[in-house]
Backbone as JSON, one array per atom type, in Angstrom:
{
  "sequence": "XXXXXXXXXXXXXXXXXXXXXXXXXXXXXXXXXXXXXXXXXXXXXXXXXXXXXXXXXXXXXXXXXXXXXXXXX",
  "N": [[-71.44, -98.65, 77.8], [-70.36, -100.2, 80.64], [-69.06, -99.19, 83.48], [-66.01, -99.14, 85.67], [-65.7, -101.26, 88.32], [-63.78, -100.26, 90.41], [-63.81, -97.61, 90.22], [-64.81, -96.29, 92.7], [-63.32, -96.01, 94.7], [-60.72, -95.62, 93.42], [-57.13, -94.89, 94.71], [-55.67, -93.61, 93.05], [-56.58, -91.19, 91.82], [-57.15, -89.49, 93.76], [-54.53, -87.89, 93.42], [-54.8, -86.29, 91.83], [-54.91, -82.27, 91.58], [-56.53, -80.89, 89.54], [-59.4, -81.39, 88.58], [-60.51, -81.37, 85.62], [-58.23, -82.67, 84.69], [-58.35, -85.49, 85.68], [-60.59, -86.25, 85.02], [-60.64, -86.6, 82.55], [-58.7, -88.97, 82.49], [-60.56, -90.29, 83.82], [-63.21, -90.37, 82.24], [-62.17, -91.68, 80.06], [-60.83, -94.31, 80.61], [-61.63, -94.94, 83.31], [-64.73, -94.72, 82.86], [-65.2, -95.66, 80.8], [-63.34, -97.76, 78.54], [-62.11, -99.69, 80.44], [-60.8, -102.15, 81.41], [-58.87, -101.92, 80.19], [-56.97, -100.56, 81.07], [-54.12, -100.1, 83.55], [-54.05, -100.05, 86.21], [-56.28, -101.25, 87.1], [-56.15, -103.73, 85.7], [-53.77, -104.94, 87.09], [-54.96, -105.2, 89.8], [-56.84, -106.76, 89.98], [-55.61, -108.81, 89.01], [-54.9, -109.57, 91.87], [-52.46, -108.01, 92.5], [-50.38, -105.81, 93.67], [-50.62, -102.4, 93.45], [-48.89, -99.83, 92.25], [-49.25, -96.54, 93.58], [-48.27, -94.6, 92.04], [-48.95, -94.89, 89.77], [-50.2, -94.74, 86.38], [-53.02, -94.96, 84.49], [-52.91, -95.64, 81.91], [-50.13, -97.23, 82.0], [-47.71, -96.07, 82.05], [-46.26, -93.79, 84.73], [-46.57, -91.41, 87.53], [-44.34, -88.66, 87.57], [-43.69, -88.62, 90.56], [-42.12, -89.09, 93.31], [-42.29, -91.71, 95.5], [-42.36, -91.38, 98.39], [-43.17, -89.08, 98.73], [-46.16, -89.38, 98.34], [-49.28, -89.57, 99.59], [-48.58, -91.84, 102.61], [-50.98, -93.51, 103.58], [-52.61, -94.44, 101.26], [-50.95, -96.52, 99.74], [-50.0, -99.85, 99.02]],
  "CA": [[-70.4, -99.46, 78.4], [-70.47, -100.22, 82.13], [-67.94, -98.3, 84.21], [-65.22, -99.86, 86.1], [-66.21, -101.49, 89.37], [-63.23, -99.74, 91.51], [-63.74, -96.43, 90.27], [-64.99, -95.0, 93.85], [-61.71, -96.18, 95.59], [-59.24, -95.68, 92.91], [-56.77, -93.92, 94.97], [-55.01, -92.2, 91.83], [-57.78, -89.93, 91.57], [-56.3, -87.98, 94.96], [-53.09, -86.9, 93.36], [-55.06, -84.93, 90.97], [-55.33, -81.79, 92.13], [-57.39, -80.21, 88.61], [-60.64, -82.18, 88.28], [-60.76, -81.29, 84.68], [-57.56, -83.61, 84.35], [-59.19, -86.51, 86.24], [-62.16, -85.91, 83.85], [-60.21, -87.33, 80.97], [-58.63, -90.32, 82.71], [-62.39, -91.32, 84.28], [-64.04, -90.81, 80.58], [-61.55, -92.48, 78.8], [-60.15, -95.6, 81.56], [-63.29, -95.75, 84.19], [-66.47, -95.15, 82.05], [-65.14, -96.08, 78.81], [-62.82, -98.83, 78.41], [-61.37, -99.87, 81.67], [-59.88, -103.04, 80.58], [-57.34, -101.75, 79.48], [-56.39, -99.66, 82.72], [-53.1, -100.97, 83.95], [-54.24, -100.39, 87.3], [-57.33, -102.4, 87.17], [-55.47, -105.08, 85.74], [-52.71, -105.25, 88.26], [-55.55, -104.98, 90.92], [-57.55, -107.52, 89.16], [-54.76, -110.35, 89.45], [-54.05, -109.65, 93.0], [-51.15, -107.8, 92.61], [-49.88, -104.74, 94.88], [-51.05, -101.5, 92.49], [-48.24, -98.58, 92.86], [-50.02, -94.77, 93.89], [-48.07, -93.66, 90.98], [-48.79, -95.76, 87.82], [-51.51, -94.19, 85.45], [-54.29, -95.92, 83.76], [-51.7, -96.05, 80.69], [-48.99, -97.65, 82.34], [-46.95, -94.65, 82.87], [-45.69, -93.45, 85.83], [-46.3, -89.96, 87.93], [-43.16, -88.44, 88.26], [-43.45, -87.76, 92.11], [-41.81, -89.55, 94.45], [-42.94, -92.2, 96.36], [-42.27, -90.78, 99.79], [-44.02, -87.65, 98.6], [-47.36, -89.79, 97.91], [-49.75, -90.0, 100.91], [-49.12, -93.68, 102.63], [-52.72, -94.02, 103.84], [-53.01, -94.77, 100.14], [-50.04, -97.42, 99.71], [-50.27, -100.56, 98.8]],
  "C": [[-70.45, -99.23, 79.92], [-69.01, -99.49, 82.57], [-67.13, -99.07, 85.39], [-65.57, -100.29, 87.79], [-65.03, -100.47, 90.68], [-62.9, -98.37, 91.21], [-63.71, -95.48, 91.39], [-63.91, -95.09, 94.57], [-60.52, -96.33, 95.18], [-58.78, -94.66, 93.73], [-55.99, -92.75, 94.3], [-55.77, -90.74, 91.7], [-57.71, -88.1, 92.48], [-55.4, -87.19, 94.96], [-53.52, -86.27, 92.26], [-55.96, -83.62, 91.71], [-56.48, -80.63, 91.21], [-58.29, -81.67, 88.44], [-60.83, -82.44, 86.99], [-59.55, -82.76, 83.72], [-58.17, -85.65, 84.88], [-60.14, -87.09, 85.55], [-61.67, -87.14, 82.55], [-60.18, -88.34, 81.54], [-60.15, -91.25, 82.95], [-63.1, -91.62, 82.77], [-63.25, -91.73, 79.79], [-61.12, -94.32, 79.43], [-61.54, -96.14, 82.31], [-64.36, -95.99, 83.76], [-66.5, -95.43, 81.15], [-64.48, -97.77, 78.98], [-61.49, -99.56, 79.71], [-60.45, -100.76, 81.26], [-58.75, -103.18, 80.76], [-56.48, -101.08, 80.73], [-55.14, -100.97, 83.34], [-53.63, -101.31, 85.79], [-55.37, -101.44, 88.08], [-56.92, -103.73, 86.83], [-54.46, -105.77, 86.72], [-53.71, -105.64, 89.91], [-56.4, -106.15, 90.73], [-57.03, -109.1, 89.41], [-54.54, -110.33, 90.91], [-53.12, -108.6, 93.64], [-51.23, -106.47, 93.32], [-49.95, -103.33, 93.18], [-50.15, -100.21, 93.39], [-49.02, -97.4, 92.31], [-49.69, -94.24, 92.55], [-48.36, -94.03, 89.68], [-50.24, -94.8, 87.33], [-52.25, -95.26, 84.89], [-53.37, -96.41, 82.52], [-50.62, -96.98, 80.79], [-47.91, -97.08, 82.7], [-46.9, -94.56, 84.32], [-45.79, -91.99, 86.14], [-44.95, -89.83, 87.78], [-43.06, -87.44, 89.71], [-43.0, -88.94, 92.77], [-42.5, -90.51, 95.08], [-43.23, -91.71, 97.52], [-43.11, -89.65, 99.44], [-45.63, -87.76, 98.72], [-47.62, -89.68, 99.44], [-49.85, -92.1, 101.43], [-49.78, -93.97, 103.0], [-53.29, -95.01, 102.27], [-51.93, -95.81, 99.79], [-50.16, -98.64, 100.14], [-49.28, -101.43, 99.88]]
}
């Protein structure tokens, strides 16, 4: 299965600070079945993709203001 075209500039990837957690989302969302990735879809139509959403649809629970806004949509 091909791997998601905006894998190298997802910025979600920066608020993990264990690699091993990252690991999962990339195997299971970027090189597996992207698709399905909320954020690829939201990014996909156009639409403004919030720092905090997960590949699931979920939500970090940090703060917006806490996120870096270099990365803000």
């Amino acid at each position: 299965m091909a791997s998601c075209s905006r894998i190298a500039a997802c910025p979600l990837f920066a608020q993990f600070a264990m690699k091993s957690s990252l690991r999962v989302w990339q195997g299971y969302y970027c090189e597996g079945d992207y698709a399905r990735c909320e954020r690829f879809k939201l990014a996909s139509a156009g639409a403004a993709v919030p720092l905090n959403l997960l590949p699931n649809g979920k939500s970090l629970a940090v703060p917006l203001e806490q996120l870096e806004p270099k990365h803000m949509q």
